[in-house]
C-alpha angles and dihedrals in degrees: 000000000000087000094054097055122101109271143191133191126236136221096268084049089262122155121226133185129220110224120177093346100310127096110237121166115236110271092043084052089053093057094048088060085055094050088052100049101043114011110107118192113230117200082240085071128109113184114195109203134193156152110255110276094012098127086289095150088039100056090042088061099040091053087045102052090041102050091041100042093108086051093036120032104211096222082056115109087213086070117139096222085050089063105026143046119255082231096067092027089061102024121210118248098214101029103039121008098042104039107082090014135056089185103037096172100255092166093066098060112089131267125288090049111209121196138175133212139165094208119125107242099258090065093047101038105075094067086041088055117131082000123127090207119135124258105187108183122194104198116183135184104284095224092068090040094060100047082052099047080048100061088037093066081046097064084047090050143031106290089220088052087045098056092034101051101026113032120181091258090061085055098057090048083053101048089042085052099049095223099119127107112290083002148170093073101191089050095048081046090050099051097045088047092050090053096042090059101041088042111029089174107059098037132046116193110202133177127219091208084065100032076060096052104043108014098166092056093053105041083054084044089056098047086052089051091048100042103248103093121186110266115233075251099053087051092043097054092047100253098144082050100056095043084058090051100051089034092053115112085237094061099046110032087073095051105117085225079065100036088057137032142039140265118240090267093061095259115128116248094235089060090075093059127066121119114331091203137140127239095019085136096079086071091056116034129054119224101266091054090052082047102061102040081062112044085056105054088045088058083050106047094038110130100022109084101242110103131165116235 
């Protein structure tokens, strides 16, 4: 089935598949197949979705900490997110659980279950139907997505081949095209948008521009949305702030379980970290480019209420 749908190659000569309007390559498609076929939501789950290099690794270790703070205190050096990578900590359901196993054993990991994917929500929802599990989604400019994504594929590859056989620019046409894996961006950011607004309970729609700007607000906003609210005591005592403390990139960006190691996938655990930051872009695009990219996610989301400053 996978080799009859429409492909595309991509810079490195990769094939990928389009499968219900968005570009996978074939082993991530695969696992998606699994996904469908076997995965049952339980109302214990907690899946954190995103677009690649939107505050993905940020926001595992934020709903972590913060599901997990009466079980884990975050000041404590026994701490999970101190020894292991959020990554491994919050596995992801295409790219790791899936994708050797069509029964990966869900229902042995403790409650609450957090998982991660990268799907857009038409191709999640069906296994999470009549369920009151929890569907938490981090969007971010995609300006600053793609440069990140950019210097992600960097730390994978030779910088000099990087910048030789896939300039920014190529990027951007990429990007422009849809073609990319997980892609198209502005149509993953729609459907999430659409459900968080017919279904407020079952999907959050935050933004890391905002998760930047007012951390504190958010990370409570995120313990409301995921029914453990912070207690008057909790606040009182400084609990956001020390999960956003141990959470931070800084912080954990210089742990030595993050300086060494990979993921399950074969990428090194330091490649998931670099600056975090909002507006990067600026260093690396020119304004047409900017331009572009946004011209084309406003034609996209008009209409629909959600718009990037």
């Amino acid at each position: 089935m996978i080799s009859s749908l429409p492909s595309e190659k991509d810079s490195m000569g990769k094939t990928l598949y389009n499968y219900q309007g968005s570009w996978y390559y074939p082993n991530t498609l695969q696992a998606i197949l699994n996904y469908r076929k076997h995965f049952r939501a339980r109302d214990t789950y907690i899946i954190l979705a995103s677009f690649p290099k939107s505050g993905t690794t940020w926001l595992k270790a934020l709903v972590f900490a913060v599901v997990h703070r009466n079980k884990y205190a975050p000041n404590l050096v026994s701490h999970p997110l101190l020894s292991d990578n959020p990554h491994n900590l919050v596995r992801f359901l295409e790219i790791d659980l899936y994708v050797k196993n069509q029964h990966p054993g869900l229902e042995e990991l403790p409650p609450p279950r957090l998982f991660a994917t990268h799907m857009p929500f038409q191709t999640l929802h069906e296994s999470l139907r009549d369920s009151p599990c929890k569907v938490v989604y981090v969007c971010r400019d995609i300006k600053d997505v793609l440069v990140s994504r950019w210097h992600f594929i960097s730390r994978l590859v030779k910088k000099e081949e990087l910048y030789s056989n896939y300039p920014v620019e190529e990027m951007v046409e990429k990007f422009i095209k849809g073609a990319y894996s997980f892609g198209p961006f502005q149509d993953q950011v729609l459907s999430y948008w659409k459900e968080s607004s017919v279904n407020a309970n079952l999907v959050l729609f935050m933004r890391y521009e905002e998760m930047i700007e007012k951390p504190e607000a958010q990370v409570m906003r995120l313990a409301d949305f995921l029914g453990c609210s912070f207690t008057e005591e909790e606040k009182q005592s400084g609990m956001v702030e020390k999960i956003l403390e141990l959470c931070s990139l800084g912080n954990l960006s210089n742990l030595e379980a993050n300086k060494t190691g990979t993921f399950t996938c074969g990428i090194a655990h330091h490649a998931f970290f670099r600056k975090g930051g909002v507006g990067d872009w600026k260093n690396h695009l020119t304004n047409e480019m900017a331009r572009k990219l946004d011209e084309m996610v406003e034609k996209k989301l008009e209409g629909s209420g959600l718009k990037f400053e």
